[in-house]
Backbone bond lengths (Angstrom), bond angles and torsions (degrees), N, CA, C in turn:
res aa  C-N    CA-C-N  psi(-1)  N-CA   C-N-CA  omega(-1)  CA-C   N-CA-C  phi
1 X - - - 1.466 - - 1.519 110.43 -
2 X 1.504 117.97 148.34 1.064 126.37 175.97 1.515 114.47 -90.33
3 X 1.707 123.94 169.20 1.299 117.03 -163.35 1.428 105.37 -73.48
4 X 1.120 131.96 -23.76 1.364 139.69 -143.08 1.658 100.26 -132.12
5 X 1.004 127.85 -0.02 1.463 129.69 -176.02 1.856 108.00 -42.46
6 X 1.495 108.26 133.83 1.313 123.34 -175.84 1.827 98.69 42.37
7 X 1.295 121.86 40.24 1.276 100.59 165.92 1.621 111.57 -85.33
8 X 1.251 117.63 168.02 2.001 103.84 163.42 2.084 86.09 -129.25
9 X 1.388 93.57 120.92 1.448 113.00 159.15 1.237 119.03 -115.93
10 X 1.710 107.04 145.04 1.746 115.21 171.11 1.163 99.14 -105.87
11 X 1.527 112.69 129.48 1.656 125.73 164.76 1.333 115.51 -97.68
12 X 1.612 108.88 104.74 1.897 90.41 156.71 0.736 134.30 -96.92
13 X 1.511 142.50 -157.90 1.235 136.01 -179.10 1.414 120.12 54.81
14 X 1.234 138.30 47.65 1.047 146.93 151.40 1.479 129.37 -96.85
15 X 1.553 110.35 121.14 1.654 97.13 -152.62 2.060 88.10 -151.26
16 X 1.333 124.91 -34.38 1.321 111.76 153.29 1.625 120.93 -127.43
17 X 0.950 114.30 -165.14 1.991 108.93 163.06 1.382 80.92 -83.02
18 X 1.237 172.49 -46.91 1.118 136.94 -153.14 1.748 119.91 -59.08
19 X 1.413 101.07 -56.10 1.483 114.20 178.00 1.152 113.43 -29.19
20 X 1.400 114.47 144.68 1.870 123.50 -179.20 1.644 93.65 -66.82
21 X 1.309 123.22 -55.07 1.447 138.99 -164.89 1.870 91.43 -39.19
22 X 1.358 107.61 -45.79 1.451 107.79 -177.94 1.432 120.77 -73.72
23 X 1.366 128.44 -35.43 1.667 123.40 152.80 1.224 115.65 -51.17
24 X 1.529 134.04 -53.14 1.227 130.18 -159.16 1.812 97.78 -75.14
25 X 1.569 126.57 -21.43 1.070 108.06 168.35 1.576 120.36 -63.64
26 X 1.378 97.26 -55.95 1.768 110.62 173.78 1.215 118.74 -53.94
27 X 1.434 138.71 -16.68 1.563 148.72 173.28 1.660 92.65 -74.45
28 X 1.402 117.27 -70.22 1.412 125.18 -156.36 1.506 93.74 -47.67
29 X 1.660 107.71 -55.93 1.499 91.44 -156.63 1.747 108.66 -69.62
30 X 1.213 124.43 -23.68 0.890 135.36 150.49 1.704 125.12 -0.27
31 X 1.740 85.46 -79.70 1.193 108.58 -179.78 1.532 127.49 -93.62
32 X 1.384 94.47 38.72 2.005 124.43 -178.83 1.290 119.07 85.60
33 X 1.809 136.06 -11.53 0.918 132.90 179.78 1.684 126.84 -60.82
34 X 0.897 125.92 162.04 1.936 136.05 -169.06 1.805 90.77 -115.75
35 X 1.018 125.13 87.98 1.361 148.19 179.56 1.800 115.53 -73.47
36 X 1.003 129.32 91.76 1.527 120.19 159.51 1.871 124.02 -98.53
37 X 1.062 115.13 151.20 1.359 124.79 -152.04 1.586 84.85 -113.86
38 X 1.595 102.46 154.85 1.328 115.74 155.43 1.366 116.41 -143.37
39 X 1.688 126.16 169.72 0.944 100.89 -146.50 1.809 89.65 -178.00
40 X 1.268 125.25 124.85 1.491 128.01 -176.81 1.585 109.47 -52.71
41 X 0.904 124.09 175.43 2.004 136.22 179.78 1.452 93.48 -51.81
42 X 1.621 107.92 -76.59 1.409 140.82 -155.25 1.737 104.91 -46.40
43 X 1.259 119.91 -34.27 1.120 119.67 -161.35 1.849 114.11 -137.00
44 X 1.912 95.73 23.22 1.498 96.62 177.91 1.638 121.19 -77.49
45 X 1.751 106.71 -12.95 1.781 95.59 -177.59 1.283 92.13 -82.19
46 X 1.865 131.82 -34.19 1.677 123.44 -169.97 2.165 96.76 -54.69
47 X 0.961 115.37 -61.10 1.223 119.62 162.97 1.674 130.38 6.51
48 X 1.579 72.05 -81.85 1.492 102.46 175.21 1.466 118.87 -64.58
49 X 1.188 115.06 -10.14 1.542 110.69 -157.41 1.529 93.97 -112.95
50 X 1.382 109.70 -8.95 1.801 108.22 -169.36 1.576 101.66 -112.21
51 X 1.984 114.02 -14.16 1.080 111.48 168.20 1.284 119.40 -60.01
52 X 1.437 96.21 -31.35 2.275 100.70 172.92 1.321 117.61 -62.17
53 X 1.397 112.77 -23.04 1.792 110.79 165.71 1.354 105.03 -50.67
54 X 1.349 121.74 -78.31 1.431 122.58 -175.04 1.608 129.56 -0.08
55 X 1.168 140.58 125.51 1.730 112.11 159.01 1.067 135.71 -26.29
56 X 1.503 116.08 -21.00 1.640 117.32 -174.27 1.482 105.80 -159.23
57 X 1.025 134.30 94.72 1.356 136.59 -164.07 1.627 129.06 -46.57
58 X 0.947 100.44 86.97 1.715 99.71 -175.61 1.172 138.72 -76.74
59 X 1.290 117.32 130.18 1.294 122.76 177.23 2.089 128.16 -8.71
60 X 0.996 122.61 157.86 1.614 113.16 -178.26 1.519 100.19 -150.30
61 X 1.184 102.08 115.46 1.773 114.58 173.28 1.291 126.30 -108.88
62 X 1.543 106.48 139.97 1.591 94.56 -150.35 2.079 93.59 -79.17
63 X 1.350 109.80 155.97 1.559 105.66 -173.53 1.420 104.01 -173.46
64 X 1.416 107.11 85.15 1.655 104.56 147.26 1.271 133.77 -94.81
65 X 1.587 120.33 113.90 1.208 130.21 -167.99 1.675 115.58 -52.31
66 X 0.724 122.11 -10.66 1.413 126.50 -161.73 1.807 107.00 -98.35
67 X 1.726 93.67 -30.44 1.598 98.72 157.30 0.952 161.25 -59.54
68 X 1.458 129.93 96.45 1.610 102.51 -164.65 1.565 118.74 -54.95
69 X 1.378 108.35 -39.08 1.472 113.44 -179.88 1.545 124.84 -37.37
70 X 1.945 88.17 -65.74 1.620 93.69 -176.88 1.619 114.58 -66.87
71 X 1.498 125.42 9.03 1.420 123.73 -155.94 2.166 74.30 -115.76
72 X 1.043 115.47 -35.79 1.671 93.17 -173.02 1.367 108.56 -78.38
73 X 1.580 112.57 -19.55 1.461 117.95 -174.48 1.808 102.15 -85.84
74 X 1.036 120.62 -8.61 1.427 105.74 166.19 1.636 150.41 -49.92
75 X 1.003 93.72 -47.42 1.354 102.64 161.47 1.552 116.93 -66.03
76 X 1.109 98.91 -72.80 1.680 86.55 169.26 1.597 129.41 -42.43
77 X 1.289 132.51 -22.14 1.510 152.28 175.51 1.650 102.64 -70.24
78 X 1.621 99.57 -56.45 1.594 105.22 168.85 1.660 134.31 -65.86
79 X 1.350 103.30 -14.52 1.151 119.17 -170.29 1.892 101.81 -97.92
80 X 1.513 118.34 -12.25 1.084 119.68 163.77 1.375 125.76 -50.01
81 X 1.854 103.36 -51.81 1.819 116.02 173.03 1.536 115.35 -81.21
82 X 1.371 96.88 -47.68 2.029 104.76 -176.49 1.241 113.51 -157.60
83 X 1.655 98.76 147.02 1.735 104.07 -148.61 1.367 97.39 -92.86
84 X 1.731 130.99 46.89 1.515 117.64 158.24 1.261 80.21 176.38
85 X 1.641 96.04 179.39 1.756 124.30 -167.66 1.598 90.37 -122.82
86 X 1.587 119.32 142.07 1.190 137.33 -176.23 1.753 79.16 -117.95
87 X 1.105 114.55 -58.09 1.585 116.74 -154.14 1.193 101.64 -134.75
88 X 1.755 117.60 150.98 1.463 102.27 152.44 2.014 104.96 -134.36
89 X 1.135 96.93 -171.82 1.755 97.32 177.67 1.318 112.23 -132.30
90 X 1.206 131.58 93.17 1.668 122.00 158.98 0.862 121.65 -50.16
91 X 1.600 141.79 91.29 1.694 121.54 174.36 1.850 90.31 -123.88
92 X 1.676 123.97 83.64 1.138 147.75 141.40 0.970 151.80 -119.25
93 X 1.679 103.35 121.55 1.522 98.79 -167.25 1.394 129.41 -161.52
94 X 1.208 139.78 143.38 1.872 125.35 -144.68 1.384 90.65 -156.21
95 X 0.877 109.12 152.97 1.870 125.55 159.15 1.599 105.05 -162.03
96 X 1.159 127.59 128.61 1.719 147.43 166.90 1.539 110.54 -34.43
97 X 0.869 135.43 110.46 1.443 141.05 177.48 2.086 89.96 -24.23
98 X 1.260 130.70 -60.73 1.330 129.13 -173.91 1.147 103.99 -50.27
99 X 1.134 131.00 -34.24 1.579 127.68 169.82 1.564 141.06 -52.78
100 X 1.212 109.35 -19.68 1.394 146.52 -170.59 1.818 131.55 -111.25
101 X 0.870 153.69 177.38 1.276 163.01 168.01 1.391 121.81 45.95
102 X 1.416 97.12 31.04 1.630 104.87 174.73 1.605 107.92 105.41
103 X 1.089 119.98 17.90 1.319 117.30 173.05 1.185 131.84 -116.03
104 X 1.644 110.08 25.07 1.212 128.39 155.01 1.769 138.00 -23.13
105 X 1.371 116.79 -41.06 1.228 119.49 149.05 1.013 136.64 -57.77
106 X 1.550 119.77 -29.39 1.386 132.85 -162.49 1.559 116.18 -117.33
107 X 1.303 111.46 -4.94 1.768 115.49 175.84 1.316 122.77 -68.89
108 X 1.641 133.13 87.88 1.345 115.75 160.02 1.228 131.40 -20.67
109 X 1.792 96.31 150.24 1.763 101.46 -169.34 1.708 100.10 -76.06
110 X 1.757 128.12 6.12 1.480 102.22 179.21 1.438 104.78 -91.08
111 X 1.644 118.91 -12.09 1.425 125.93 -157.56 1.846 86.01 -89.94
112 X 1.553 108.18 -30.68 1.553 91.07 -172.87 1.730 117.91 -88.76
113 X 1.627 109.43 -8.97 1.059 117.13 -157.64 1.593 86.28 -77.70
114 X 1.620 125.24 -49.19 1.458 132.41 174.19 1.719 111.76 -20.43
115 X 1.710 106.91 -55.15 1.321 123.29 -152.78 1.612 91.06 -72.79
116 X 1.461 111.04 -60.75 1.344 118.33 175.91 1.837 124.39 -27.67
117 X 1.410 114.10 -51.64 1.234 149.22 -172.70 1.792 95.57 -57.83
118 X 1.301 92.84 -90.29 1.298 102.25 -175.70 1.686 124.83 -86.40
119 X 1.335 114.15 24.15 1.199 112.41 156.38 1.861 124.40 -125.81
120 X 1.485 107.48 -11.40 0.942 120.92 -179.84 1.513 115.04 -108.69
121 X 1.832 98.78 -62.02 1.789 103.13 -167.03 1.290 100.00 -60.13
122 X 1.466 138.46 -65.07 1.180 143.30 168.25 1.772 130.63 -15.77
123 X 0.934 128.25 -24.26 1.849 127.82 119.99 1.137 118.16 -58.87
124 X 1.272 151.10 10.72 1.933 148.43 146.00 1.689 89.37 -81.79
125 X 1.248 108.46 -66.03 1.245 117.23 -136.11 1.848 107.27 -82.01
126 X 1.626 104.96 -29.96 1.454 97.12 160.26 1.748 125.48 -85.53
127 X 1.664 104.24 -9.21 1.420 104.36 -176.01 2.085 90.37 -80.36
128 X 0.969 106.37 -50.28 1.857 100.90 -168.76 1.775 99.73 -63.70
129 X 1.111 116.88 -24.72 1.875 104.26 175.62 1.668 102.79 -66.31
130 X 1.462 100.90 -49.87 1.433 102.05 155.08 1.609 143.71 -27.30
131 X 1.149 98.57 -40.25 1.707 122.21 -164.88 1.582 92.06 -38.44
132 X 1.384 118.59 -75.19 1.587 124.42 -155.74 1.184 124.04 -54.63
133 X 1.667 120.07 -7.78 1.183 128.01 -170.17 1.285 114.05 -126.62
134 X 1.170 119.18 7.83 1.096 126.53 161.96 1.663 143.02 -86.62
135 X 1.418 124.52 128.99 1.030 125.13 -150.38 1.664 106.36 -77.98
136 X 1.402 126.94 -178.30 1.344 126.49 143.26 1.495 115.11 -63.26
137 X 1.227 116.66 123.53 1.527 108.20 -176.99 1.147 107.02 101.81
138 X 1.290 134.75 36.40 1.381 122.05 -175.43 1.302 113.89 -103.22
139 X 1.285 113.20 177.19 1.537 105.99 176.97 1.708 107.75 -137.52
140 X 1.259 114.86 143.94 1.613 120.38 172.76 1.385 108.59 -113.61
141 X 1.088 155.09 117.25 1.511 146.98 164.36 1.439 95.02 -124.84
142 X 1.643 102.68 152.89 1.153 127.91 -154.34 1.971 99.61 -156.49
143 X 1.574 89.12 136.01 1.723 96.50 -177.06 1.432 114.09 -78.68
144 X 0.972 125.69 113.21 1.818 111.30 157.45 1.406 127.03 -132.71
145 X 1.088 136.72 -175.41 1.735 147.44 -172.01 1.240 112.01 -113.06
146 X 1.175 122.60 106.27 1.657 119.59 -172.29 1.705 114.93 -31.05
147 X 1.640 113.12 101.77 0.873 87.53 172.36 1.871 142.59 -110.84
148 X 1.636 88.47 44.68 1.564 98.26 -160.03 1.917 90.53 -77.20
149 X 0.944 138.41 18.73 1.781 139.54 179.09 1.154 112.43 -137.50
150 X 1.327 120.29 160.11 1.297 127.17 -172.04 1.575 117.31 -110.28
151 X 1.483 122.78 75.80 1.216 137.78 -159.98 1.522 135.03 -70.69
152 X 0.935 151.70 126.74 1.440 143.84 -128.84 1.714 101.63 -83.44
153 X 1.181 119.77 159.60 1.673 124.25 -163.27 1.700 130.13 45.02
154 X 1.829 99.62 -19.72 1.190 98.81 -167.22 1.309 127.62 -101.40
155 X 1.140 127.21 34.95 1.570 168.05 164.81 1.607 104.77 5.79
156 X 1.022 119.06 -117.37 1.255 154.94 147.35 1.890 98.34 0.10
157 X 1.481 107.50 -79.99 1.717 109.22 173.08 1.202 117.90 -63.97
158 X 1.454 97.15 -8.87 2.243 75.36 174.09 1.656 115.12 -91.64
159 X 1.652 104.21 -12.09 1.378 107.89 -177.77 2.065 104.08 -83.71
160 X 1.683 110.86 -17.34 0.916 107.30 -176.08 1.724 98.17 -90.64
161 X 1.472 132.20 -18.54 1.027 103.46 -179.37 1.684 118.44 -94.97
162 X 1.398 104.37 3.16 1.689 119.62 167.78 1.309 89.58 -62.59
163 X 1.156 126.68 -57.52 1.371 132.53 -150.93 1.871 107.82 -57.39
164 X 1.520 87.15 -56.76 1.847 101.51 175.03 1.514 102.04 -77.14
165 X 1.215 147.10 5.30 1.546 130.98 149.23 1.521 121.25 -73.05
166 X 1.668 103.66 -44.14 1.627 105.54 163.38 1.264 112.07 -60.99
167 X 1.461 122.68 -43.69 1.639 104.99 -173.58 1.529 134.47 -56.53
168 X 1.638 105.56 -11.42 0.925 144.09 -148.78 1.574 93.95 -87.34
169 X 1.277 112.84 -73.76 1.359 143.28 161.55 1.392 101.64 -17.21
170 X 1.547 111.35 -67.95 1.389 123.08 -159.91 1.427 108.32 -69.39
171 X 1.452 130.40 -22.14 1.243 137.49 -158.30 1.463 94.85 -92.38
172 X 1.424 106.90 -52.93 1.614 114.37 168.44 1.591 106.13 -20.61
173 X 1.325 97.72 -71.81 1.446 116.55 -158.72 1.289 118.71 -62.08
174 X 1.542 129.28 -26.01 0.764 140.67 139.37 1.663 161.01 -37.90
175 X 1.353 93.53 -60.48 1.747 124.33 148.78 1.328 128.14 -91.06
176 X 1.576 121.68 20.27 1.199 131.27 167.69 1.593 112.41 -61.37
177 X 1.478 104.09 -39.24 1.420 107.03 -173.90 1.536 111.13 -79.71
178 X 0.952 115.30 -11.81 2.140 112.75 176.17 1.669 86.97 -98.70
179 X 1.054 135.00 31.76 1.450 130.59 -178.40 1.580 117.07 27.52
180 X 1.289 118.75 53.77 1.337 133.61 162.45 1.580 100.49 -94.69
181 X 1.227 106.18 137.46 1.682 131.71 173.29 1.508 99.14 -90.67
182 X 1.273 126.68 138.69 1.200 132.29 158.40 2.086 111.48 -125.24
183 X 1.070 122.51 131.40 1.386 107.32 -158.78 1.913 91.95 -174.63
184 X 1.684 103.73 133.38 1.107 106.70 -167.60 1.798 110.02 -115.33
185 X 1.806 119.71 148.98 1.294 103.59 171.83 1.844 103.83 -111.35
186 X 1.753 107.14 135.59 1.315 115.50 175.09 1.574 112.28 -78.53
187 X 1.150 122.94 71.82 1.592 105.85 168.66 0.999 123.66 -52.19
188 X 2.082 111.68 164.96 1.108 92.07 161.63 1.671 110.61 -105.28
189 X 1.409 131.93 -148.53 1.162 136.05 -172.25 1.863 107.88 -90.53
190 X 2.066 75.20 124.54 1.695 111.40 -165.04 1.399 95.87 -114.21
191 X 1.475 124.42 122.63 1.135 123.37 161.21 1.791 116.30 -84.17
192 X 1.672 83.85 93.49 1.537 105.93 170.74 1.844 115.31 -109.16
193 X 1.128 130.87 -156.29 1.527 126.47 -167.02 1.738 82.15 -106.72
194 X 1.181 136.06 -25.76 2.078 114.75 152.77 1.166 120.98 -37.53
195 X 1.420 105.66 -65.03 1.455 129.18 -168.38 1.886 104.56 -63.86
196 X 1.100 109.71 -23.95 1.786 98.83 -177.95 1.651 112.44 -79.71
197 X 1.791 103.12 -21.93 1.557 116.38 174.81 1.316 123.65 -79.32
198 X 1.506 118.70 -12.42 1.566 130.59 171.64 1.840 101.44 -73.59
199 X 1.029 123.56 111.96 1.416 115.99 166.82 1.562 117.48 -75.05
200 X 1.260 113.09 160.94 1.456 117.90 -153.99 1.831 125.81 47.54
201 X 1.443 93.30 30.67 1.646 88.35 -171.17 1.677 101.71 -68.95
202 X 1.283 110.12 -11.84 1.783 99.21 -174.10 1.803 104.14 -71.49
203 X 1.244 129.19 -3.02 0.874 129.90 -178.78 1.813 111.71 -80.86
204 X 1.592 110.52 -36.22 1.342 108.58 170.91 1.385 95.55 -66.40
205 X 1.164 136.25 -56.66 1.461 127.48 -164.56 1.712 131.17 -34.07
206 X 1.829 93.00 -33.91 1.677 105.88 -174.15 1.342 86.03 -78.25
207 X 1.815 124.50 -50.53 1.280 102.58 -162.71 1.795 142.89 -85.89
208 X 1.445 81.18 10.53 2.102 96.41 165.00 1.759 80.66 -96.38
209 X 1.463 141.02 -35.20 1.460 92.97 -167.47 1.229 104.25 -82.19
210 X 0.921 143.05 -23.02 1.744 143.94 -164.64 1.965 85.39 -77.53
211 X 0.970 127.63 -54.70 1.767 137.37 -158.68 1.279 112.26 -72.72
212 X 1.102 125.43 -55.78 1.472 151.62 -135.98 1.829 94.43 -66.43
213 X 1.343 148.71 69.62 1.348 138.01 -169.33 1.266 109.16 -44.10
214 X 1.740 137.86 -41.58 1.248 132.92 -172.77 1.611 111.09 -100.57
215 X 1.231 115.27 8.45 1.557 133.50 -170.04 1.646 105.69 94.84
216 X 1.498 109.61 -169.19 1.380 120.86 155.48 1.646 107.91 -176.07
217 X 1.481 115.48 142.43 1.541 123.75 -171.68 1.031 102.39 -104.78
218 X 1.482 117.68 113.08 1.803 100.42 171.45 1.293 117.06 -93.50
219 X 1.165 112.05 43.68 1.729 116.30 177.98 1.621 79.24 -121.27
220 X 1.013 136.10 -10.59 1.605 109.76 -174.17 1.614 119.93 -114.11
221 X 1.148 110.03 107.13 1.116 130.27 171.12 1.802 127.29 -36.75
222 X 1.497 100.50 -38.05 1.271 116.90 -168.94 1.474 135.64 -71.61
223 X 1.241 98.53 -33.86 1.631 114.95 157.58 1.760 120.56 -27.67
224 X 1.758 90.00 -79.80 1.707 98.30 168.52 1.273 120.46 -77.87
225 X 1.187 148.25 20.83 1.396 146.29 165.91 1.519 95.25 -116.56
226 X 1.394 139.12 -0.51 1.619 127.91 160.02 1.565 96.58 -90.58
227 X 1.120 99.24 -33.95 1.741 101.13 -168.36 1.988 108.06 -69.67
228 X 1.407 100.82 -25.09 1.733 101.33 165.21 1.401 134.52 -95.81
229 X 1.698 89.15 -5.93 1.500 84.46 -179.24 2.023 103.29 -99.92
230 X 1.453 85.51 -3.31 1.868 94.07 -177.52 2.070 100.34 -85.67
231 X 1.112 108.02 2.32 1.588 124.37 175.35 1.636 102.72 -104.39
232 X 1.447 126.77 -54.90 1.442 135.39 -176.21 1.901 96.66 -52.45
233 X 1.157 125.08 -19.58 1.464 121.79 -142.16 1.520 87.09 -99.06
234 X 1.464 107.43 -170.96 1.441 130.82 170.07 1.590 121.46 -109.22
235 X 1.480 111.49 20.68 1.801 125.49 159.20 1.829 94.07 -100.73
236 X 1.203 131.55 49.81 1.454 119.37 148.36 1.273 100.69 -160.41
237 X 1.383 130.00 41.22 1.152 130.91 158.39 1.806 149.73 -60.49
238 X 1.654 97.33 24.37 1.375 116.26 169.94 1.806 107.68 -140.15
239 X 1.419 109.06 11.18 1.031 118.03 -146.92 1.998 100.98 -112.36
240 X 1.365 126.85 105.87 1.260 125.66 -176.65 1.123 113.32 -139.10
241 X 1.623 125.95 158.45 1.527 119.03 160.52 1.592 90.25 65.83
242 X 1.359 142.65 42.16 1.105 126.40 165.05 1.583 118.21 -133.18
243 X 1.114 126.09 152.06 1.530 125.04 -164.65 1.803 109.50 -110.12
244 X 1.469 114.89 114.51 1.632 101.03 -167.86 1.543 88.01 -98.49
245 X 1.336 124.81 154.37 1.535 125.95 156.35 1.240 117.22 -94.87
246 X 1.016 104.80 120.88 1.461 103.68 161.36 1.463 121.68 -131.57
247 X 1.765 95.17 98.88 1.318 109.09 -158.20 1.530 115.21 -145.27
248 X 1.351 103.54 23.41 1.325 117.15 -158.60 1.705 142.49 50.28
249 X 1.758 91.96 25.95 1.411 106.34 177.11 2.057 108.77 91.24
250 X 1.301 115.46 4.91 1.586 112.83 -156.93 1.847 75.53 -73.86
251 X 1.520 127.12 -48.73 1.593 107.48 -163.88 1.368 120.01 -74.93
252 X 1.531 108.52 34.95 1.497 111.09 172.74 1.359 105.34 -111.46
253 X 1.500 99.75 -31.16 1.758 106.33 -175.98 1.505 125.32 -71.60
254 X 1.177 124.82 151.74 1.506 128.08 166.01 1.300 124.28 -71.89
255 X 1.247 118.61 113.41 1.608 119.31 164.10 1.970 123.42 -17.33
């Protein structure tokens, strides 16, 4: 048996083959799952056209998190391809160019409230659109950047992804009793189309290679998208509210 056999997962955040969001789709189905994609208005034919990369071309639902609309129409959208959620994937996340590159003192609260919104609330708000379709046993995983440190350029998103690690927690704690898993993976730095919008990201780059005890490739995607779909599965079944790294060991090391 495969890890994922008869699972049905929704992937978001899929926007090139680079994106992790895009391995962990191609792993799942991989590993037997029935995969549907979602995907904003603006960018549902790019979507569509990279869902044909896949082994088996999956479905694409239109879904902006930030909507109430498209968040009541979800289930029903999902229920078009397959009638429940085994798994789902949060991989969303934005912050305002003002938010970023050292301008931490100086970022208005509307440029941070954005970052907040859609990098944090948006795991509440896509896991509860979620709610109805979800099985006993389910799983939610969600991408983030360790954010227990205060990391150079990345200002603004590291307070929003503190923010989405507690929420994380809280959802756990919450949906423990419908036996939904909630459980997050810490990558480390993937040069995906996020990572080209963080300024000074070449600076994380020296410091997983200088850090990294077992190495780390930031051209490779694959690491953290095995490491979420080994969370989406049924080998972490006591396992919630918890954060795996997969970062090649740098958040064990000392500065």
């Amino acid at each position: 048996m495969s890890l994922l056999d008869n699972k049905r997962v929704l992937v978001t955040g899929v926007l090139t083959e680079a994106s992790i969001a895009f391995h962990v789709a191609q792993l799942a189905q991989e590993q037997g799952a029935t995969v549907v994609l979602s995907s904003q208005a603006r960018t549902l034919r790019l979507v569509e056209r990279i869902s044909k990369r896949l082994p088996a071309t999956a479905p694409v639902i239109e879904l902006d998190v930030t909507s109430d609309e498209d968040l009541a129409a979800l289930p029903e959208r999902v229920r078009a391809h397959v009638d429940g959620l085994d798994g789902v994937l949060h991989s969303i996340g934005f912050a305002p160019a003002s938010a970023l590159g050292g301008n931490f003192l100086n970022t208005e609260w509307s440029d941070v409230a954005v970052a907040m919104q859609i990098s944090a609330f948006t795991l509440k708000s896509l896991t509860v659109a979620c709610r109805p379709l979800l099985t006993p046993g389910a799983s939610v995983v969600g991408l983030t950047f360790d954010a227990t440190v205060a990391w150079p350029t990345y200002d603004w998103m590291g307070v929003a992804k503190a923010a989405f690690e507690s929420t994380a927690r809280y959802l756990a704690r919450d949906l423990g009793a419908e036996g939904v898993r909630v459980n997050l993976v810490a990558a480390g730095p993937v040069r995906t189309m996020a990572a080209k919008s963080i300024p000074g990201f070449e600076q994380f780059e020296a410091m997983w290679t200088a850090r990294a005890p077992i190495g780390w490739d930031v051209n490779d995607p694959v690491p953290a998208a095995k490491g979420a779909v080994a969370l989406l599965s049924d080998w972490f079944p006591a396992t919630t509210g918890e954060i795996v790294h997969v970062d090649g060991g740098v958040h064990a090391i000392g500065g």
